[in-house]
C-alpha positions as CSV (number, residue, x, y, z in Angstrom):
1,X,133.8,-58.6,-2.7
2,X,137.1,-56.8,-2.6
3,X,139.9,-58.2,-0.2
4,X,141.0,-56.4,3.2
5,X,144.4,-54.4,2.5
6,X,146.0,-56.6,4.6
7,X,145.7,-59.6,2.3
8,X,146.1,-57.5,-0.6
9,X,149.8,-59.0,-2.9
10,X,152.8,-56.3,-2.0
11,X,154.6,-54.5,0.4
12,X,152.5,-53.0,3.4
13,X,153.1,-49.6,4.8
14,X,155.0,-49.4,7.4
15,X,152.5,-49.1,10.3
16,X,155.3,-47.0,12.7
17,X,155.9,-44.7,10.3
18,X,157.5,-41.2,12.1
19,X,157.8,-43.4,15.2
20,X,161.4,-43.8,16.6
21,X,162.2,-46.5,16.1
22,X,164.4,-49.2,19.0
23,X,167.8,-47.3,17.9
24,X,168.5,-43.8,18.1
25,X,171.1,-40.8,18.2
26,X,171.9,-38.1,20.3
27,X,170.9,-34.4,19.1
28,X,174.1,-32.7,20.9
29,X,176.9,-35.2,20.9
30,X,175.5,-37.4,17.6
31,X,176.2,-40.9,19.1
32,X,174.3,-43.8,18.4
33,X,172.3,-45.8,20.7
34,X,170.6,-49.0,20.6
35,X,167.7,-47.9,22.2
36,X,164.8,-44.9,22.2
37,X,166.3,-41.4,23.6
38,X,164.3,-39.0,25.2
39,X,163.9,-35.5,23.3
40,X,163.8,-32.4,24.8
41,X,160.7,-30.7,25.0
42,X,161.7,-27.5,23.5
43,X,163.4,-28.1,20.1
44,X,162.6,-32.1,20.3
45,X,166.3,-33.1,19.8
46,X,167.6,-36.7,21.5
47,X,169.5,-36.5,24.2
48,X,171.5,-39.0,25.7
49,X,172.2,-39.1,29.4
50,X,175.9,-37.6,29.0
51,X,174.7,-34.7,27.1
52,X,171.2,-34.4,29.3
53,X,170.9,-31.2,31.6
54,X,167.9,-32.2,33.7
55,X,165.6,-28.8,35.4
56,X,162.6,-29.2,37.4
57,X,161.8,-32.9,37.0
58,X,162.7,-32.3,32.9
59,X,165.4,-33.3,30.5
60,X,166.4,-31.1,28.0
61,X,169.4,-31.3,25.1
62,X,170.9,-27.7,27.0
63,X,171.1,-25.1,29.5
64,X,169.3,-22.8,26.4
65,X,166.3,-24.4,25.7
66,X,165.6,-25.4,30.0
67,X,165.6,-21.8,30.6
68,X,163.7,-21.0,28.1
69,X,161.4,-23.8,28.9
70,X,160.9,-22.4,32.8
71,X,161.8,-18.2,31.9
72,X,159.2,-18.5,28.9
73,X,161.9,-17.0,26.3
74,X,159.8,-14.8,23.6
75,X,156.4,-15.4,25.1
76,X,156.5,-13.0,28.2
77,X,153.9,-10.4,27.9
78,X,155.1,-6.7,27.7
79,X,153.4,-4.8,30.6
80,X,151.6,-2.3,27.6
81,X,149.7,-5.8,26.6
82,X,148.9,-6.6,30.1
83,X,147.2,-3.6,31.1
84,X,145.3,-3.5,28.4
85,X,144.0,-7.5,29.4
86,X,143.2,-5.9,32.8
87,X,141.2,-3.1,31.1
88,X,139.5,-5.5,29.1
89,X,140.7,-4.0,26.1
């Protein structure tokens, strides 16, 4: 009967892999903190709360990306492409 991999001889893998870890740095001003940043939800960058620019309940890293989070940026509908929804094209 072959043993469980966690009794196996060696190193394990590293079970939080691609997880932040308990330290972190800022996206916009690159300082280090001791602790988990949150990241903005438009280009996930850390943002500590110096550099933060908070919109509508949100954090994000700039003015840029929380317009673009609450203006939609590139994914507004031309009004050609929404007639033709209402058409049922």
């Amino acid at each position: 009967m072959p043993l469980p991999a966690s009794r196996l001889p060696g190193p394990r893998p590293v079970y939080t892999d691609g997880v932040s870890g308990l330290s972190d740095n800022c996206g916009t001003c690159a300082q280090q903190y001791p602790y988990a940043l949150p990241r903005c939800p438009i280009c996930h960058k850390s943002v500590c709360e110096e550099c933060a620019v908070r919109m509508g309940g949100s954090t994000f890293c700039g003015t840029q990306c929380a317009h673009s989070f609450f203006s939609g940026g590139d994914e507004d509908i031309s009004e050609t492409d929404a007639a033709k929804y209402e058409d049922g094209e």
